[in-house]
C-alpha positions as CSV (number, residue, x, y, z in Angstrom):
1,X,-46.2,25.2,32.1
2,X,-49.0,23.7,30.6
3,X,-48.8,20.1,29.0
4,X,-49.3,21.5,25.7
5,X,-46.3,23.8,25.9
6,X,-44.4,21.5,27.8
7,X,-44.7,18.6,25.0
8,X,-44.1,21.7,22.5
9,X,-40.4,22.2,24.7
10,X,-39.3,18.8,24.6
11,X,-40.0,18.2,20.8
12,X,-38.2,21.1,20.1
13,X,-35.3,20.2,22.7
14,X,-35.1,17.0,21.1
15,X,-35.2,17.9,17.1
16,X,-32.2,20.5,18.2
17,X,-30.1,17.8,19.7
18,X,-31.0,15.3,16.9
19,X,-29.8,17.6,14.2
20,X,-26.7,18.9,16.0
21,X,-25.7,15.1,16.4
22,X,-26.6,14.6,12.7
23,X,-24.6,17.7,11.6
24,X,-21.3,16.7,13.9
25,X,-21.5,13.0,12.8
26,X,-21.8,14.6,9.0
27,X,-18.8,16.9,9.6
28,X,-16.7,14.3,10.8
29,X,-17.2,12.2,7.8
30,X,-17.4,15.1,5.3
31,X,-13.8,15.7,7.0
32,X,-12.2,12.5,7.0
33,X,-13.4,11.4,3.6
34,X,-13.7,14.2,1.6
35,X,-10.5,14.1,-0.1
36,X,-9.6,10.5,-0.1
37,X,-13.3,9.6,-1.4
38,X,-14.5,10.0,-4.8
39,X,-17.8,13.0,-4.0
40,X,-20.3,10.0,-5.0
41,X,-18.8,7.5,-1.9
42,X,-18.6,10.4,0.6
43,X,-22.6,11.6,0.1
44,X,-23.5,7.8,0.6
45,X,-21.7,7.5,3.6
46,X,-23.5,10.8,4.6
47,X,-27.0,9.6,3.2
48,X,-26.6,6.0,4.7
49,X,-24.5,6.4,8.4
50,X,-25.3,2.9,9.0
51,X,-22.9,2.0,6.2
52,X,-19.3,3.3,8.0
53,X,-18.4,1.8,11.1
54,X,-15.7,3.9,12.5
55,X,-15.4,2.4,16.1
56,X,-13.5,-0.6,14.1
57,X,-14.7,-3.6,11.7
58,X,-13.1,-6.6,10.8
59,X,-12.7,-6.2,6.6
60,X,-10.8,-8.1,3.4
61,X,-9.3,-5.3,1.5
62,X,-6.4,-4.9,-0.7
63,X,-3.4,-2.3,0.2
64,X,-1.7,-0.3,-2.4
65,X,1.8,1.3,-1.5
66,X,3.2,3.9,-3.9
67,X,7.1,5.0,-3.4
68,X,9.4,7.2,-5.7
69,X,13.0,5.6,-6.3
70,X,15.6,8.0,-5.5
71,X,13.3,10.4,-3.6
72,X,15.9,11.2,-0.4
73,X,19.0,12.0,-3.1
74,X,16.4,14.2,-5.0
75,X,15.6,16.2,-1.6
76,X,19.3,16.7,-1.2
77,X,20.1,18.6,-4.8
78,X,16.5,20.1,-5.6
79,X,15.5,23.2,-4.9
80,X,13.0,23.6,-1.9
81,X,10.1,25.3,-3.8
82,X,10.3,23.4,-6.9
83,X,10.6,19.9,-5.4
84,X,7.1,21.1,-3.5
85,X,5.6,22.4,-6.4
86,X,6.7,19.0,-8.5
87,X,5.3,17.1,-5.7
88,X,2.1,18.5,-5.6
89,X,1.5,17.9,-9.3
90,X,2.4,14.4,-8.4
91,X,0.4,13.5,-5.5
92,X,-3.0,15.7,-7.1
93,X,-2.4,13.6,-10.3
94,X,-1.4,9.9,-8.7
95,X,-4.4,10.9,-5.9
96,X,-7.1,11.0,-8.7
97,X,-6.3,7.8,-10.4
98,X,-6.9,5.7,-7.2
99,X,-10.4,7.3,-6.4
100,X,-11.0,6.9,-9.8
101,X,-10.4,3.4,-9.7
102,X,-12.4,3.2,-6.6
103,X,-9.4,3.4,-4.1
104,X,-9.5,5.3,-0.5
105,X,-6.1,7.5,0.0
106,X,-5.1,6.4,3.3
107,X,-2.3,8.4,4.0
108,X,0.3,10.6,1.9
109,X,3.9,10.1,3.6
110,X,6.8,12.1,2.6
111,X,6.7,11.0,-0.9
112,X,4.7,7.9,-0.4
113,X,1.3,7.3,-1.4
114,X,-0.7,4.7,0.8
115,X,-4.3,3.7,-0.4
116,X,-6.9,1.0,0.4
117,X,-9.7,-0.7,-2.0
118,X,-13.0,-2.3,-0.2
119,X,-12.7,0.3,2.5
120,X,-14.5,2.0,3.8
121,X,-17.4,0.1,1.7
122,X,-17.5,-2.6,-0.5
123,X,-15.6,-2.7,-3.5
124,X,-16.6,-5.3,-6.1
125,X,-13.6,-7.4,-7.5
126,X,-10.9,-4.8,-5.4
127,X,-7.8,-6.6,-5.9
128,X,-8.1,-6.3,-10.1
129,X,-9.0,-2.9,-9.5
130,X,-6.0,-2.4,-7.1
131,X,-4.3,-3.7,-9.9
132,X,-5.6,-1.9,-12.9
133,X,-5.0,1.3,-11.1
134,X,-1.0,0.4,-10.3
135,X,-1.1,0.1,-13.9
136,X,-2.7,3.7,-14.7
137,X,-0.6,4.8,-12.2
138,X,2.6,3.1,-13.9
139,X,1.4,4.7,-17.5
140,X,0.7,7.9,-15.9
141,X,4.4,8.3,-14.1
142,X,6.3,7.2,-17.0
143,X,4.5,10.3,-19.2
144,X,4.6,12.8,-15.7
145,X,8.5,12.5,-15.2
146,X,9.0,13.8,-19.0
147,X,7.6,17.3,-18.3
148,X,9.8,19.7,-17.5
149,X,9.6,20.4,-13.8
150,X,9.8,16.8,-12.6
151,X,12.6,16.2,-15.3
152,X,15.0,19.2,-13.9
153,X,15.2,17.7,-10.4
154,X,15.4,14.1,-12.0
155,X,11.7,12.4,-10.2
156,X,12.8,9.1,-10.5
157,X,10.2,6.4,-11.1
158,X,7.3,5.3,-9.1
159,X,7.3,1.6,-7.4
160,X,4.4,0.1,-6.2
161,X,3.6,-3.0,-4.3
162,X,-0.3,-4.5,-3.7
163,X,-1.7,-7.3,-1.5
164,X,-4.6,-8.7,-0.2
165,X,-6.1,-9.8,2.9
166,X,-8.2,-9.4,5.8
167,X,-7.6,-6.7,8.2
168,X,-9.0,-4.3,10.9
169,X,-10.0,-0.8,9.8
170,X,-11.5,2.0,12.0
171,X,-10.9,5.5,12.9
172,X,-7.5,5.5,15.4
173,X,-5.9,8.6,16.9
174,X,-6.4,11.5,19.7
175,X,-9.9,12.9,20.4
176,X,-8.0,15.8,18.9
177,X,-6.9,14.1,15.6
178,X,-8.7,10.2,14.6
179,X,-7.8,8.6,11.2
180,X,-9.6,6.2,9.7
181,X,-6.7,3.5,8.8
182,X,-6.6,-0.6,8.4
183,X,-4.0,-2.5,10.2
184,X,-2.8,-6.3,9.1
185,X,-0.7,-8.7,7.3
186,X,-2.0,-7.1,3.6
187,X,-1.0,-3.8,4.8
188,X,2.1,-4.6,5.7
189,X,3.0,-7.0,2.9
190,X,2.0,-3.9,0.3
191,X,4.9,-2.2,2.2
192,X,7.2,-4.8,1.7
193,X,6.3,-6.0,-1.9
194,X,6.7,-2.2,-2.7
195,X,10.3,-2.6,-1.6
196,X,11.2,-5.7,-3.1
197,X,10.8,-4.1,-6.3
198,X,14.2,-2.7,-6.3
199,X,16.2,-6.3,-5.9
200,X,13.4,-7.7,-9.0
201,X,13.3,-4.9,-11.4
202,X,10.2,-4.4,-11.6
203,X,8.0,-1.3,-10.8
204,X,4.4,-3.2,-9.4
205,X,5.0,-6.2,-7.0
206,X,1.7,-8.0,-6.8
207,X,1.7,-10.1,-3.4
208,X,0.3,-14.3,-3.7
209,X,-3.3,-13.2,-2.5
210,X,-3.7,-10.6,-4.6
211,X,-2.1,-12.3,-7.5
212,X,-4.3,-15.3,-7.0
213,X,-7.7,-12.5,-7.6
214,X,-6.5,-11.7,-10.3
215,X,-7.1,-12.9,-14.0
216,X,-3.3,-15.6,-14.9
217,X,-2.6,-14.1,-18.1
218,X,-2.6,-10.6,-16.9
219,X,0.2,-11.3,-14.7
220,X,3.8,-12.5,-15.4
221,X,5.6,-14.7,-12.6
222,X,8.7,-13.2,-10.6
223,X,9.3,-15.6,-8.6
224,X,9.7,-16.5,-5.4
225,X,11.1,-13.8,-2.3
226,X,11.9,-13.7,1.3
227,X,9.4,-10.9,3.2
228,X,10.8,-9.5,6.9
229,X,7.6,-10.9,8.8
230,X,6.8,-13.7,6.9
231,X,8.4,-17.6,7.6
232,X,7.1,-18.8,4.1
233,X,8.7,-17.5,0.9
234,X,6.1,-15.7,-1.1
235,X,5.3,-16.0,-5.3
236,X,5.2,-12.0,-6.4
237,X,3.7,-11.4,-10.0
238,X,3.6,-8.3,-11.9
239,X,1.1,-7.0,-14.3
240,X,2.3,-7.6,-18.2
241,X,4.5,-5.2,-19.8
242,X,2.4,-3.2,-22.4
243,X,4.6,-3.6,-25.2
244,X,5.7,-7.2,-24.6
245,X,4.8,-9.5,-27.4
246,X,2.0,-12.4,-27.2
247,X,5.4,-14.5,-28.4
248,X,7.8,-13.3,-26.0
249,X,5.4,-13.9,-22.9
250,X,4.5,-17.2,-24.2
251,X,8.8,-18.1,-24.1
252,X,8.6,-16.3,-20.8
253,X,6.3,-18.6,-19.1
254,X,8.1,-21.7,-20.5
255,X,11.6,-20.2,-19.1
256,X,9.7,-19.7,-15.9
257,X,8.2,-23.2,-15.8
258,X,11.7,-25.0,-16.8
259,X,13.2,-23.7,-13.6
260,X,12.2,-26.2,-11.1
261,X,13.6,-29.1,-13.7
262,X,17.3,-27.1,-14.6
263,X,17.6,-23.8,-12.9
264,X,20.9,-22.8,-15.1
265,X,19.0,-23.6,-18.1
266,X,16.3,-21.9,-17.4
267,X,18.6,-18.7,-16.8
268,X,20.2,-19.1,-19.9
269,X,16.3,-19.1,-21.6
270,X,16.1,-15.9,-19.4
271,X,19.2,-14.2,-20.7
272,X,18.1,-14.5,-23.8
273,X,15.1,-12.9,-23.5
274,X,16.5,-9.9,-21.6
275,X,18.2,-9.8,-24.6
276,X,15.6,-8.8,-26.8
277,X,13.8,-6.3,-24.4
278,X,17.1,-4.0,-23.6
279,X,14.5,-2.0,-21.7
280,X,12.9,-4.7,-19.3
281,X,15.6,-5.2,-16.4
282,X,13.3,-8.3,-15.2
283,X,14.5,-11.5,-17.0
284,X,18.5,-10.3,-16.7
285,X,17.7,-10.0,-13.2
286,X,15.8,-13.5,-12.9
287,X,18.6,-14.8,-14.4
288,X,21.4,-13.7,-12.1
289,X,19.2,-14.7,-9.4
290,X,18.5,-18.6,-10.6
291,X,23.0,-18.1,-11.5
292,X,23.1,-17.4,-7.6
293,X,20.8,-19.8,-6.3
294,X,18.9,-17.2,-5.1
C-alpha cells in the first residue's frame, strides 16, 4: 500500500468513526430530550454537545411535582378506555405548559407529572418561572376538568408543590434504559410540599427557597409545616388567588402578621375572611389550625 493510499484509508477510517460517534451521541440526546424539551433546547444541545453533561453535574434547579386529588377512587369507578383517553388530553395539555415555560418533564408517573427548571441548561430566573407555570397550570386545570370527558369520571383537581435547591442531575439507569433525572433535598421537598396541600387547602405549595426567589407580593403566607425529612419546620407560600382583592390580601397579611402576638385573634381575623371568599378553603383552614395550636 502505498503512503498515499494508506493516508487516504486512515482519513476515511477515521471520518467514519467520527460521524458514527457523532450520530449515536445525537440519537441518544434526540431520544432522551425530544419530548421533555422544547425543539429549540434539544437542537442546541445537539449543535453544542459540550453544553449537557450526562455522566452527572452538580446543578441549582427548582422541582415541580404535579398530582391529581382523588386520582386512585377515579381509577376504581371509570371506565378503562375513557380514563386513558382523559389522561392523555391531560398529560399532552399540562406537558406543553412546562416546556413552554421553559421546564424539562422529568418523568410522568401514574397520574403525576414530575418536571425540572435549569436543567439540563441554564434557566434564567427558574424558580419564578417554576412558579408562573404552576399557575398556568392551575388556570389551565380548573377550565380542563369542565369539558365533558374529564367531568364524567369526576378528574378531581391538580395539586402542585415547587422547591428550590441544589442537586445532582445526570443520566442514571441500565445500559439498556438511562434517564436523565436530578436527585436532592429540592426534589424531594417538591414531593412533599405537593402533599401538604391537602392538610392547607391550597392547590400550589411553594417551598422557603423557592418562595424566597420569588417576587413578596406575588405570594401569600401559609404558614409554617412539619416535612418527613426535614428537622426544621418550613414557611410554604402560595401564589395569589386571581380573584382575591388588593383589600382583602392587604387584611390577609395583617391577620398573618398578628399571629405571633395573639394566635386566637389572629384566627378569628382569619375566620372572617374565609367568610367572604366561600370559595378559598385557606384562611378557614389557617384558622382551625392557629384554634389547634397547630
Amino acid at each position: 500500500m502505498t503512503p498515499s493510499l494508506a493516508a487516504t484509508v486512515i482519513f476515511l477510517t477515521t471520518t467514519v468513526l467520527s460521524y458514527a460517534v457523532t450520530y449515536r451521541r445525537e440519537a441518544r440526546v434526540r431520544r432522551s430530550f425530544e419530548q421533555r424539551l422544547a425543539p429549540a433546547v434539544v437542537r442546541r444541545l445537539v449543535e453544542e454537545p459540550g453544553l449537557l453533561k450526562l455522566s452527572g453535574e452538580r446543578r441549582e434547579l427548582t422541582a415541580l411535582f404535579t398530582d391529581v386529588e382523588g386520582f386512585t377512587a377515579m381509577t376504581h369507578r371509570a371506565d378503562p378506555e375513557q380514563l386513558v383517553a382523559v389522561l392523555d388530553d391531560y398529560f399532552e395539555g399540562a406537558a406543553a405548559i412546562v416546556v413552554e415555560h421553559g421546564g424539562m418533564i422529568d418523568k410522568i408517573v401514574g397520574d403525576a407529572i414530575h418536571a425540572l427548571f435549569n436543567a439540563p441548561l441554564d434557566l434564567v430566573d427558574h424558580p419564578r418561572r417554576a412558579m408562573d407555570c404552576a399557575v398556568a397550570l392551575r388556570k389551565w386545570t380548573a377550565l380542563f376538568r369542565r369539558h365533558p370527558g374529564p367531568q364524567s369520571i369526576g378528574f378531581g383537581p391538580t395539586r402542585i408543590g415547587i422547591e428550590s435547591g441544589e442537586t445532582i442531575v445526570g443520566d442514571v439507569g441500565s445500559r439498556a434504559k438511562l434517564d436523565y433525572t436530578a436527585y436532592g433535598d429540592a426534589v424531594n421537598a417538591a414531593a412533599r410540599l405537593e402533599a401538604a396541600n391537602k392538610e392547607l387547602g391550597s392547590t400550589i405549595c411553594i417551598g422557603p427557597v423557592a418562595g424566597a426567589r420569588c417576587a413578596p407580593d406575588l405570594l401569600r403566607p401559609l404558614g409554617t409545616i412539619e416535612v418527613r425529612g426535614r428537622d426544621e419546620k418550613l414557611s410554604v407560600f402560595e401564589p395569589w388567588p386571581e380573584d382575591a382583592p388588593q383589600s382583602w390580601r392587604e387584611r390577609y397579611l395583617a391577620a398573618f402578621r398578628s399571629i405571633d402576638d395573639d394566635a386566637l385573634h389572629a384566627a378569628a381575623l382569619f375566620q372572617g375572611l374565609a367568610a367572604e371568599r366561600e370559595d378559598d378553603p385557606v384562611p378557614r383552614i389557617l384558622a382551625n389550625r392557629l384554634r389547634s395550636g397547630a
